[in-house]
N, CA, C and O atoms as a Tinker XYZ file with bonds, in Angstrom:
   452  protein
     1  N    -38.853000   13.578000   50.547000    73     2
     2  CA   -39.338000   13.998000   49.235000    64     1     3
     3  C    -40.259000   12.980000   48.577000    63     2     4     5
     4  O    -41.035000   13.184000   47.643000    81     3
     5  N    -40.001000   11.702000   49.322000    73     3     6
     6  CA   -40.735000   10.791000   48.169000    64     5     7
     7  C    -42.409000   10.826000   48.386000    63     6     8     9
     8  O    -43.256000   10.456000   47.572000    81     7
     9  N    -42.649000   11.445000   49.880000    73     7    10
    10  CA   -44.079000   11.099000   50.193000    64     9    11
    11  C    -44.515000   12.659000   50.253000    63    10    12    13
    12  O    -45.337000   13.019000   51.095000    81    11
    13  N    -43.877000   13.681000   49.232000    73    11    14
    14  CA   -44.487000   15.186000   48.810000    64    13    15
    15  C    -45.277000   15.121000   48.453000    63    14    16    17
    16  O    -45.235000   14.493000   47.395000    81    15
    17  N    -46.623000   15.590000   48.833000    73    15    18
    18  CA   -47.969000   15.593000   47.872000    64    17    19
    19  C    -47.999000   17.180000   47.341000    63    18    20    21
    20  O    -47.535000   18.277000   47.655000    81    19
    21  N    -48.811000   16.599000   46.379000    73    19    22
    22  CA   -49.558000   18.366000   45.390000    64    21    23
    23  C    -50.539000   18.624000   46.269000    63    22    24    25
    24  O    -51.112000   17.633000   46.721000    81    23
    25  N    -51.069000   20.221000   46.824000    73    23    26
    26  CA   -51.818000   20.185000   47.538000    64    25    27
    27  C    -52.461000   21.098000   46.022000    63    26    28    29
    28  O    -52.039000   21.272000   44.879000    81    27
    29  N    -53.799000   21.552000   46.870000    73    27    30
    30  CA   -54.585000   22.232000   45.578000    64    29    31
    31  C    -54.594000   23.347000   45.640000    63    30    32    33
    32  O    -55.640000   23.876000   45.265000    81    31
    33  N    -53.382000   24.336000   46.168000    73    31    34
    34  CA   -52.988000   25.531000   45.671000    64    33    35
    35  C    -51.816000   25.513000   45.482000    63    34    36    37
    36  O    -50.981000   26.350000   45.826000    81    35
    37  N    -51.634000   24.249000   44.743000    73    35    38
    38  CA   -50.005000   24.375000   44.011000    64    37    39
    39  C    -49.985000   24.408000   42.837000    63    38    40    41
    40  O    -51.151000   24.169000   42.521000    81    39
    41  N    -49.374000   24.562000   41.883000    73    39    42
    42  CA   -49.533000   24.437000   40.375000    64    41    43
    43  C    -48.844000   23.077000   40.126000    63    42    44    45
    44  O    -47.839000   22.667000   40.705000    81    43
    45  N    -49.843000   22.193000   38.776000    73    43    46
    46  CA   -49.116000   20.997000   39.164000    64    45    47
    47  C    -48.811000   20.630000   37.802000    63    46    48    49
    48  O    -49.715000   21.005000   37.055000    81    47
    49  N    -47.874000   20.036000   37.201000    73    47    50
    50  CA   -47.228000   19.529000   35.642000    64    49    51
    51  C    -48.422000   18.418000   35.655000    63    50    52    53
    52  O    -48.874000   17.834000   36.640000    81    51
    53  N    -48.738000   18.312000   34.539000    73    51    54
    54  CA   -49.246000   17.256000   33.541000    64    53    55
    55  C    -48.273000   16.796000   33.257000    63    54    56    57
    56  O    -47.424000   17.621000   32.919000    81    55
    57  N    -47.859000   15.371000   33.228000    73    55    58
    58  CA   -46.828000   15.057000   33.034000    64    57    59
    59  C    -46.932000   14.071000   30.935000    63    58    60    61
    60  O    -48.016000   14.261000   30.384000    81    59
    61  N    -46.434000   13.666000   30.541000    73    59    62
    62  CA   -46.415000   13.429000   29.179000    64    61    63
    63  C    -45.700000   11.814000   29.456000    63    62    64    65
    64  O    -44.986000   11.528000   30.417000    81    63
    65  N    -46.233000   10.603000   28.005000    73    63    66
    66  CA   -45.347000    9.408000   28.390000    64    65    67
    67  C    -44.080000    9.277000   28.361000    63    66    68    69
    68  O    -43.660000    8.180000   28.729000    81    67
    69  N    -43.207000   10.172000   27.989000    73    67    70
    70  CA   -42.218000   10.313000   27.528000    64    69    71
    71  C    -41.711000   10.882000   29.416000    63    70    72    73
    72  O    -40.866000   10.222000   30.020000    81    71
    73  N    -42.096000   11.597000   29.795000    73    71    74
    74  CA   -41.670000   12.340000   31.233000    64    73    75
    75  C    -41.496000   10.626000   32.297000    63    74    76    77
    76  O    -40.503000   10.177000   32.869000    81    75
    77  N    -42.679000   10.158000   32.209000    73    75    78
    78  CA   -42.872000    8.184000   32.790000    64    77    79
    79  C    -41.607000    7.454000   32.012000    63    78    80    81
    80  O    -40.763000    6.790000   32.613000    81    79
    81  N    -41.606000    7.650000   30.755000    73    79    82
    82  CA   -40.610000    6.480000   30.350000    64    81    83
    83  C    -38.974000    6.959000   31.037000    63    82    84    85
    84  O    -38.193000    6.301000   31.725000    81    83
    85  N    -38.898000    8.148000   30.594000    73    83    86
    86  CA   -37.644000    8.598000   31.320000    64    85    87
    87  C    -37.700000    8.336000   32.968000    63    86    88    89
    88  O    -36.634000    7.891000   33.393000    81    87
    89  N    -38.720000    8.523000   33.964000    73    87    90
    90  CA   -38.371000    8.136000   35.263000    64    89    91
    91  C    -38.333000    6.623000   35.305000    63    90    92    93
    92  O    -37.407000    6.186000   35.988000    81    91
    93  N    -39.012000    5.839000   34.813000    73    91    94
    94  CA   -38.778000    4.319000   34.271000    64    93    95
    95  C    -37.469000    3.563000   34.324000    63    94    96    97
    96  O    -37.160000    2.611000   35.040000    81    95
    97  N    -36.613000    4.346000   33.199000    73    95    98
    98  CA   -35.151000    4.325000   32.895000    64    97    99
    99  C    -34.409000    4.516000   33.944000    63    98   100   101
   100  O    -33.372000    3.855000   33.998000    81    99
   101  N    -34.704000    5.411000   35.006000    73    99   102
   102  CA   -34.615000    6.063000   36.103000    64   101   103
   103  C    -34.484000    4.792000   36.947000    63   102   104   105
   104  O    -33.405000    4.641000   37.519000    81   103
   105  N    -35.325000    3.960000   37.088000    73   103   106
   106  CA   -35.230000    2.871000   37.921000    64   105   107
   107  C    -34.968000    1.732000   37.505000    63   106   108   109
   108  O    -34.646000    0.964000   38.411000    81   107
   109  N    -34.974000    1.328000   36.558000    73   107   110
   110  CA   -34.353000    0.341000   36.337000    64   109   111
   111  C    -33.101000    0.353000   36.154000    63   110   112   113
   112  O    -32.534000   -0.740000   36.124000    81   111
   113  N    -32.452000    1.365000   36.009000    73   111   114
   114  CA   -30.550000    1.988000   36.043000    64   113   115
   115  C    -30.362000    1.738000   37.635000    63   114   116   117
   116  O    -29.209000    1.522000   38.007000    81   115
   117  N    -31.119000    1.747000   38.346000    73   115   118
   118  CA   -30.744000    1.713000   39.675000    64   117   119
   119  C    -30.788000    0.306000   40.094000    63   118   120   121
   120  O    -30.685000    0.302000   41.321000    81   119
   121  N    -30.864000   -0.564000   39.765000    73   119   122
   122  CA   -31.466000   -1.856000   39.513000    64   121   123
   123  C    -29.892000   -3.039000   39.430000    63   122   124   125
   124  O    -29.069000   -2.705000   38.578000    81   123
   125  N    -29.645000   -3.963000   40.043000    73   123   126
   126  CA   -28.740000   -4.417000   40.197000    64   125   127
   127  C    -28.386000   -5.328000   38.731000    63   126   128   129
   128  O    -29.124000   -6.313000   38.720000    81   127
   129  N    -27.505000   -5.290000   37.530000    73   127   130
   130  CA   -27.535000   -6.276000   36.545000    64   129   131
   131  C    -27.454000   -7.762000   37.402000    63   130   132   133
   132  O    -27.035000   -8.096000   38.511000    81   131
   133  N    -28.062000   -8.418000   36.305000    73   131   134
   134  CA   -27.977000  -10.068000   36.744000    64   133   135
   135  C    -26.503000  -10.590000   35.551000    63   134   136   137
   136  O    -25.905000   -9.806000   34.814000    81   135
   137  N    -26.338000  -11.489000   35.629000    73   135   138
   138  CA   -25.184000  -12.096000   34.750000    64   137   139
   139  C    -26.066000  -13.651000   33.838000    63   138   140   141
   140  O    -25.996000  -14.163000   32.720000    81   139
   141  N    -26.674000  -13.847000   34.843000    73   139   142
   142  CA   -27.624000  -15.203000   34.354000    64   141   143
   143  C    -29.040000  -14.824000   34.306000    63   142   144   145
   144  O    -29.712000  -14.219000   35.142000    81   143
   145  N    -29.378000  -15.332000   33.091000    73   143   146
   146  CA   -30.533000  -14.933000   33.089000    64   145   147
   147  C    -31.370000  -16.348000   33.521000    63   146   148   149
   148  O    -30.995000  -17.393000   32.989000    81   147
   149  N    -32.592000  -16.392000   34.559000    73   147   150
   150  CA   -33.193000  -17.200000   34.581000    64   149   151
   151  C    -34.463000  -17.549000   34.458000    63   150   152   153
   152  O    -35.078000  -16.484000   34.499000    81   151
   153  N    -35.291000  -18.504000   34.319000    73   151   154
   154  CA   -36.533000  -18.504000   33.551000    64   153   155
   155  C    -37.126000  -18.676000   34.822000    63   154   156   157
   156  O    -36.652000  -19.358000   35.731000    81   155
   157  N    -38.439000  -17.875000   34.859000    73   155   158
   158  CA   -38.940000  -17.876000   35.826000    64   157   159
   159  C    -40.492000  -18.412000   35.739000    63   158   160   161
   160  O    -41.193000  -18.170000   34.756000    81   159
   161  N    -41.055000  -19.334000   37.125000    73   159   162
   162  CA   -42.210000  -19.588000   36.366000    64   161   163
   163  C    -43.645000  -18.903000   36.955000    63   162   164   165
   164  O    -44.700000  -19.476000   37.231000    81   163
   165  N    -43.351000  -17.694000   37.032000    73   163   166
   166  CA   -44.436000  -17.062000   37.730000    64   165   167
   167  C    -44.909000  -16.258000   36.365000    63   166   168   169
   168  O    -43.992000  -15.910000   35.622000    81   167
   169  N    -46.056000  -15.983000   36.030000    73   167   170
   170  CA   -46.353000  -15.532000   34.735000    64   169   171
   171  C    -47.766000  -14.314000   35.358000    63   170   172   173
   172  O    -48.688000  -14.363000   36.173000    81   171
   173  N    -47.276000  -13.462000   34.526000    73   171   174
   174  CA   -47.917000  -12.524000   35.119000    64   173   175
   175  C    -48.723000  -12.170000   33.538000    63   174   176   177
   176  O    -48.369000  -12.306000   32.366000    81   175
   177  N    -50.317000  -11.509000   34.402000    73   175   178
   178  CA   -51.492000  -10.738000   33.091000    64   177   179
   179  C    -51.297000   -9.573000   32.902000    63   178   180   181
   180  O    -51.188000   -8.875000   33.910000    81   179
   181  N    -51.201000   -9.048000   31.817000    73   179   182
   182  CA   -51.445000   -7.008000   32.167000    64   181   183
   183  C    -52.967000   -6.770000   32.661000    63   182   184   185
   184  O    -53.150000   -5.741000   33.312000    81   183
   185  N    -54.041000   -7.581000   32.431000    73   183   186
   186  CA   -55.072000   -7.229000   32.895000    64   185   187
   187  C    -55.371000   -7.202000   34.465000    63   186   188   189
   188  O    -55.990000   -6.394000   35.157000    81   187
   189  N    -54.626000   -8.518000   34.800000    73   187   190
   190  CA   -54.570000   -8.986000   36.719000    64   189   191
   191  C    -53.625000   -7.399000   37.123000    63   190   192   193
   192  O    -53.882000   -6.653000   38.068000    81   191
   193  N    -52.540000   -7.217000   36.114000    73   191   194
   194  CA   -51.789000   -6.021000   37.133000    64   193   195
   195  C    -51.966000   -5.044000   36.719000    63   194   196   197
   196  O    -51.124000   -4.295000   37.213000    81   195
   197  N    -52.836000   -4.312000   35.796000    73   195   198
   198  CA   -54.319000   -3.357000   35.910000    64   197   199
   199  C    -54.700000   -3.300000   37.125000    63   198   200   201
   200  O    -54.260000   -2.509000   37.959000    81   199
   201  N    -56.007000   -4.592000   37.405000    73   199   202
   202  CA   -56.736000   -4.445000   38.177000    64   201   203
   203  C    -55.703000   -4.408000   39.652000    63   202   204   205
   204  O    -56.234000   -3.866000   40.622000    81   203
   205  N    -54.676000   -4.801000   39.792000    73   203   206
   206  CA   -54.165000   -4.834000   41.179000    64   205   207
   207  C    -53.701000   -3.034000   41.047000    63   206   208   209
   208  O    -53.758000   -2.286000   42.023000    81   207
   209  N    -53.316000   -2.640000   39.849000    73   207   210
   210  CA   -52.866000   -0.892000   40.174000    64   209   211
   211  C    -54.266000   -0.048000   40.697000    63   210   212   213
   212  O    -54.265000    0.863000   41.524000    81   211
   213  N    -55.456000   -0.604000   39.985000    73   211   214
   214  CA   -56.616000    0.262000   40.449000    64   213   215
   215  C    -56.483000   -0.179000   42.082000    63   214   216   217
   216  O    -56.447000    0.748000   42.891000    81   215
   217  N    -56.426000   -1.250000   42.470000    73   215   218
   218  CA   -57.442000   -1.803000   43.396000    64   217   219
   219  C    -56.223000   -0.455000   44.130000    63   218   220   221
   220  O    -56.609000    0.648000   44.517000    81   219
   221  N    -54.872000   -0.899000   44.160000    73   219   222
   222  CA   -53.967000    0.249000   45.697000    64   221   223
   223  C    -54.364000    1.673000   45.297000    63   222   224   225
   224  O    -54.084000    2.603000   46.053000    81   223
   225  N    -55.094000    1.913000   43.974000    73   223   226
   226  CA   -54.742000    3.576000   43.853000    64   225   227
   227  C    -56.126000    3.673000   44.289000    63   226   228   229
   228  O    -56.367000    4.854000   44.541000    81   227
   229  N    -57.313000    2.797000   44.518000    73   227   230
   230  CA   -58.689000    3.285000   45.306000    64   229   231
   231  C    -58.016000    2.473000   46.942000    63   230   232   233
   232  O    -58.592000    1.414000   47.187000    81   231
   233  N    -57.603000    2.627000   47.335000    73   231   234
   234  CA   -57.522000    2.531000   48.739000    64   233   235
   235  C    -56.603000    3.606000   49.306000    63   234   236   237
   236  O    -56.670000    4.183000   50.392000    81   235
   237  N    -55.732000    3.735000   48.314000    73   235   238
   238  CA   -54.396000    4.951000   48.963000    64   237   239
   239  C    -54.723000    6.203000   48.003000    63   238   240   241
   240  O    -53.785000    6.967000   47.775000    81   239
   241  N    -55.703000    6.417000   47.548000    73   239   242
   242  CA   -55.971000    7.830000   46.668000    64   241   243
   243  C    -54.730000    8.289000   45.716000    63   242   244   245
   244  O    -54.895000    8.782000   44.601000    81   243
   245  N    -53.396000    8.039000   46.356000    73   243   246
   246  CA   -52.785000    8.699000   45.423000    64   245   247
   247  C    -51.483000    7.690000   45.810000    63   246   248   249
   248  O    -51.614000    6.797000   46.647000    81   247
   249  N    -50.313000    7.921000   45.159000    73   247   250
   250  CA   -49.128000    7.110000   45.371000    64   249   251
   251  C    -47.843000    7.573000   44.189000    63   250   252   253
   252  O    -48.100000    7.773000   43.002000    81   251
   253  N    -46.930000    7.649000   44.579000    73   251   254
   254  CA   -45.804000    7.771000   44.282000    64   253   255
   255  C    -45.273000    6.917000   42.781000    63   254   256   257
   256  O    -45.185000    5.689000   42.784000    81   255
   257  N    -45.050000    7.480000   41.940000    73   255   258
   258  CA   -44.241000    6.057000   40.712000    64   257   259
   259  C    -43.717000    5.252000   41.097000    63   258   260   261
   260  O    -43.867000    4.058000   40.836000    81   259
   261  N    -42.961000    5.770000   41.831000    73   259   262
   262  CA   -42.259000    4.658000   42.657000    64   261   263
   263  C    -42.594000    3.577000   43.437000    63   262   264   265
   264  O    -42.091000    2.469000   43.622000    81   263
   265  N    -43.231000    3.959000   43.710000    73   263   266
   266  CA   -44.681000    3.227000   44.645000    64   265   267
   267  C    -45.488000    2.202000   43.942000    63   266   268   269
   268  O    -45.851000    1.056000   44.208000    81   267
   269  N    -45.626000    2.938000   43.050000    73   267   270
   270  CA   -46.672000    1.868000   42.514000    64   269   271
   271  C    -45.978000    1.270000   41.478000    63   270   272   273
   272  O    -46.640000    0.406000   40.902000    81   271
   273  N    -44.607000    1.488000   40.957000    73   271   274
   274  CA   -44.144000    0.227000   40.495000    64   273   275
   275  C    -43.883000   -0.773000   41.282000    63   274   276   277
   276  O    -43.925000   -1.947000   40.915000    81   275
   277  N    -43.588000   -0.382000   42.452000    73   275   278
   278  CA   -43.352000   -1.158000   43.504000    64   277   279
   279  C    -41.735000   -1.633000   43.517000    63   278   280   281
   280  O    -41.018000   -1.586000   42.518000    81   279
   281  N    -41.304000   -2.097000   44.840000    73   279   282
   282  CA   -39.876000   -2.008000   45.084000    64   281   283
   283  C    -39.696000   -3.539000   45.287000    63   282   284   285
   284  O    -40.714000   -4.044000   45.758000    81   283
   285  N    -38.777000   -4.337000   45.084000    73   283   286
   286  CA   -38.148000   -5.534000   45.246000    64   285   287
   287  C    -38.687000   -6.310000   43.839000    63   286   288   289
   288  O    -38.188000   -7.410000   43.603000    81   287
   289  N    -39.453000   -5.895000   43.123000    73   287   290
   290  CA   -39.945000   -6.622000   42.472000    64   289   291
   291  C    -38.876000   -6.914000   40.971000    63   290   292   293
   292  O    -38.003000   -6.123000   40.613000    81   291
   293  N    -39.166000   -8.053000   40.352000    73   291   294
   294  CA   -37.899000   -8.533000   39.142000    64   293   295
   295  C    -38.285000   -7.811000   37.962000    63   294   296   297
   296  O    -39.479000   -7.772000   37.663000    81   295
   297  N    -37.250000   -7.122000   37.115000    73   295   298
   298  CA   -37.365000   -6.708000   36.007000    64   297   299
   299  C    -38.398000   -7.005000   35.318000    63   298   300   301
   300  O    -38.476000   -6.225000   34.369000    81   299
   301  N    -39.125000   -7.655000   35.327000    73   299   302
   302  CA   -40.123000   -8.387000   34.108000    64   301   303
   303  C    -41.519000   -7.775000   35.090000    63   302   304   305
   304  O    -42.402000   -7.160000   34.492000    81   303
   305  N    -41.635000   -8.001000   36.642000    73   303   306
   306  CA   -42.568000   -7.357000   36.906000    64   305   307
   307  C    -42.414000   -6.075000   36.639000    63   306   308   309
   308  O    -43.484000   -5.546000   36.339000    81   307
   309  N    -41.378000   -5.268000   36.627000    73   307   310
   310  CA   -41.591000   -4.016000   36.555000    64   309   311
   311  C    -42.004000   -3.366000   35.452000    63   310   312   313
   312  O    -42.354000   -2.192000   35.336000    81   311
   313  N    -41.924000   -4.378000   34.507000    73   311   314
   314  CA   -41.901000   -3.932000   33.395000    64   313   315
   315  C    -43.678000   -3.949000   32.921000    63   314   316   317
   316  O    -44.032000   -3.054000   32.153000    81   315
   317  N    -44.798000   -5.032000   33.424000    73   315   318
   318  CA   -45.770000   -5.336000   34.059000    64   317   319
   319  C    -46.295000   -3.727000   34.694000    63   318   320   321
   320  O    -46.993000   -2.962000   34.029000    81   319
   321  N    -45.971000   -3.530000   35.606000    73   319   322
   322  CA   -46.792000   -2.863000   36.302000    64   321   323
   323  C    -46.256000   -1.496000   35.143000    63   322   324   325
   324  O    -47.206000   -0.947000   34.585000    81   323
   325  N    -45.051000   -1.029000   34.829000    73   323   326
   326  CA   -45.353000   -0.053000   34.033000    64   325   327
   327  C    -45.699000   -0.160000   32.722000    63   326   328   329
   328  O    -45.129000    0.831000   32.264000    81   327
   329  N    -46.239000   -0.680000   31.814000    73   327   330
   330  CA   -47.185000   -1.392000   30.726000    64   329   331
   331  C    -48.702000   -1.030000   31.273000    63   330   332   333
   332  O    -49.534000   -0.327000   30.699000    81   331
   333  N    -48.827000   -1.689000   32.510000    73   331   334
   334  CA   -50.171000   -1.240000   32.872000    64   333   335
   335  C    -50.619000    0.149000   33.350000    63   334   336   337
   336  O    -51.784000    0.540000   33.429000    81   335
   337  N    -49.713000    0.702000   33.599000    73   335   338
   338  CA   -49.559000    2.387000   33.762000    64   337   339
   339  C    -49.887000    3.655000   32.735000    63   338   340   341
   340  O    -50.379000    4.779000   32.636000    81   339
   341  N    -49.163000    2.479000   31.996000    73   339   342
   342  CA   -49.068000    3.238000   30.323000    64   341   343
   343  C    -50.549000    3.168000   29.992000    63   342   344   345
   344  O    -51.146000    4.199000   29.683000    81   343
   345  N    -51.129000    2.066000   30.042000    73   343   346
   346  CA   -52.401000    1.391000   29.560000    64   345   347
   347  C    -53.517000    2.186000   29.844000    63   346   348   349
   348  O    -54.429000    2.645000   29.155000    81   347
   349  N    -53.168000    2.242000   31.237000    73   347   350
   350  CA   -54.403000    3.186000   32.269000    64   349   351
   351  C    -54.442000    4.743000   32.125000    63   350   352   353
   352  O    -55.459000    5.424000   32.256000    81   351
   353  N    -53.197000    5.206000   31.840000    73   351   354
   354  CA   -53.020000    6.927000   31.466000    64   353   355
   355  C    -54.063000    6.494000   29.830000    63   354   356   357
   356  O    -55.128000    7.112000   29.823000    81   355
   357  N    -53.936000    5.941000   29.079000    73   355   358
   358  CA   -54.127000    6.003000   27.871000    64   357   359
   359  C    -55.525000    5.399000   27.463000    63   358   360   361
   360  O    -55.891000    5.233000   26.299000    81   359
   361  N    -56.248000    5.096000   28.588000    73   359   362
   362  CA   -57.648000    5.002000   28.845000    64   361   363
   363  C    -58.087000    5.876000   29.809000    63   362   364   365
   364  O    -58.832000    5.481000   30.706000    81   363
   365  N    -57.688000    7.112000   29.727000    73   363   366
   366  CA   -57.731000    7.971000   31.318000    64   365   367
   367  C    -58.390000    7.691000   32.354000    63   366   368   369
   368  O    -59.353000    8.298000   32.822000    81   367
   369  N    -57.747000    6.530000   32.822000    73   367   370
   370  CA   -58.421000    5.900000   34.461000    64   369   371
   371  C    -57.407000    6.728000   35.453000    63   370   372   373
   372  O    -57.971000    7.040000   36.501000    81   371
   373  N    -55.869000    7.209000   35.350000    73   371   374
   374  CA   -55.278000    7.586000   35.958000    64   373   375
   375  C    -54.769000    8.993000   35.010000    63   374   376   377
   376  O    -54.793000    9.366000   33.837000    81   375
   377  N    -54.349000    9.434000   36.230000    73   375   378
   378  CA   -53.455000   11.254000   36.018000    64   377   379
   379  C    -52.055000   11.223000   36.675000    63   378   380   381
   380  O    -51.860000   11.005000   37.871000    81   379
   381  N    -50.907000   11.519000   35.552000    73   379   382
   382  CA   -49.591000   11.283000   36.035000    64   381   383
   383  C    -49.453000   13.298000   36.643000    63   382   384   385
   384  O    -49.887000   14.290000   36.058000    81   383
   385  N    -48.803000   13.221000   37.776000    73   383   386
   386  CA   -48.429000   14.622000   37.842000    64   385   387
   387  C    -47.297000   14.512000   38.880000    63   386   388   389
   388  O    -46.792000   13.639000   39.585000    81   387
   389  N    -47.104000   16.195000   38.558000    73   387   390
   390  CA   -45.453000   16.855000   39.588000    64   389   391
   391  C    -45.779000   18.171000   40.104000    63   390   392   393
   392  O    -46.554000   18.979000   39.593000    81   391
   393  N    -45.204000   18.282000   41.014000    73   391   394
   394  CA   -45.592000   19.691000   41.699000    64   393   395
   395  C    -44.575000   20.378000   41.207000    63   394   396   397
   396  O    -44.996000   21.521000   41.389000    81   395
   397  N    -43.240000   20.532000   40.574000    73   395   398
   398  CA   -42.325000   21.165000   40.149000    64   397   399
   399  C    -41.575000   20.351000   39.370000    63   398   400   401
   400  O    -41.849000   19.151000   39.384000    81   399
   401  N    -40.483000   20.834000   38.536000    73   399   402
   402  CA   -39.887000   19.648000   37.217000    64   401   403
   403  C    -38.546000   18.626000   37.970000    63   402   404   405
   404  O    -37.511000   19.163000   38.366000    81   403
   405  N    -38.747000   17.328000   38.061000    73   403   406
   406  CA   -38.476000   16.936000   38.395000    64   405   407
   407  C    -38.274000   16.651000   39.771000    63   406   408   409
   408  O    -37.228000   16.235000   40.269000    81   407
   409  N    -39.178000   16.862000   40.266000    73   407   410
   410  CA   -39.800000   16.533000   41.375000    64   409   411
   411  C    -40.816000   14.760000   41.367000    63   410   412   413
   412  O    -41.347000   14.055000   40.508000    81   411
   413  N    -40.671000   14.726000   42.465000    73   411   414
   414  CA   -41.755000   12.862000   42.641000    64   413   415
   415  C    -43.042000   12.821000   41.742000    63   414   416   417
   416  O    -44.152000   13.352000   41.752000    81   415
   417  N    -42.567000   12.211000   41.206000    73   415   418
   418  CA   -44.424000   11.673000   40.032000    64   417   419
   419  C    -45.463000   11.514000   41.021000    63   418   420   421
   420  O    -45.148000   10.658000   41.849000    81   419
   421  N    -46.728000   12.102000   41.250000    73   419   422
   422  CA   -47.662000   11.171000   41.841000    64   421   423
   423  C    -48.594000   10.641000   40.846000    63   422   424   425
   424  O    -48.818000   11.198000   39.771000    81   423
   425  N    -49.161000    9.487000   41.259000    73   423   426
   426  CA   -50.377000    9.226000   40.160000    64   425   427
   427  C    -51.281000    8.705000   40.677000    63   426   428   429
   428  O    -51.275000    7.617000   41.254000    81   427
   429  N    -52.671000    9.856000   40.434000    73   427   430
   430  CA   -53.758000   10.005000   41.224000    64   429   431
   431  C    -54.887000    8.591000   40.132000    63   430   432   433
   432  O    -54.462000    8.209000   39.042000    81   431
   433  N    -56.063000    8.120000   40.638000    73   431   434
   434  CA   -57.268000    8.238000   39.691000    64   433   435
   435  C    -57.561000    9.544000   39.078000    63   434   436   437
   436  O    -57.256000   10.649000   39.527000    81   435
   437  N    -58.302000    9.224000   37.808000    73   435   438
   438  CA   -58.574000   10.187000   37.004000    64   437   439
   439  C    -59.705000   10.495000   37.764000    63   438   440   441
   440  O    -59.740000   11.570000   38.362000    81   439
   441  N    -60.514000    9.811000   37.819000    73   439   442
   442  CA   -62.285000   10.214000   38.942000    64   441   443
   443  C    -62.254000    9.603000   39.637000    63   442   444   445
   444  O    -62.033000    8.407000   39.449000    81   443
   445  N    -62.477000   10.164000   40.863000    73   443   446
   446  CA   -62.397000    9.894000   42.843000    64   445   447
   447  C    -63.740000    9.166000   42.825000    63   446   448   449
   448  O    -64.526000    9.497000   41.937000    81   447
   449  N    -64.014000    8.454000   43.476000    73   447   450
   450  CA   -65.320000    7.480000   43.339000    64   449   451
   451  C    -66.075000    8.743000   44.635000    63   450   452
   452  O    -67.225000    8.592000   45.046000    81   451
């Protein structure tokens, strides 16, 4: 299910931020608690993890939420890459969609180069 694509005689949801924040919640519930919190010294840009969401969504055309929050990564990145998600729907560089309700998010570019 996770690698279902919309083909283009399917009908496909527009999805809303509120539909993202809830699958969001979605993963980070799945997410192991820590007990210690520790300071970490890797410091991340929303602009650097912008440009790193464009750069995989022009090489892989399309990708999974899941996907492109990406997997192993620490709470604080995730939180990073979906900030920049938010950012990019809300400059329409990207299109969140579902082929049925509650079904896999994909999120395409808004314009295919």
């Amino acid at each position: 299910p996770e690698r279902e694509s919309v083909r283009d005689d399917q009908e496909v949801l527009e999805l809303s931020i509120f539909d993202l924040i809830a699958a969001f919640q979605k993963v980070l519930s799945t997410m192991k608690k820590e007990d210690i919190m520790e300071i970490e010294g890797e410091r991340f840009s929303l602009t650097d993890t912008i440009s790193e969401i464009l750069e995989r969504l022009q090489s892989a055309k399309d990708m999974t939420f899941n996907e492109l929050l990406g997997e192993g990564f620490t709470r604080r990145r995730l939180v990073y890459n979906f900030l920049a998600i938010l950012e990019l729907m809300k400059l329409k560089m990207i299109r969140a969609r579902q082929a049925a309700p509650f079904g896999v998010i994909r999120i395409f570019l808004a314009v295919e180069e």
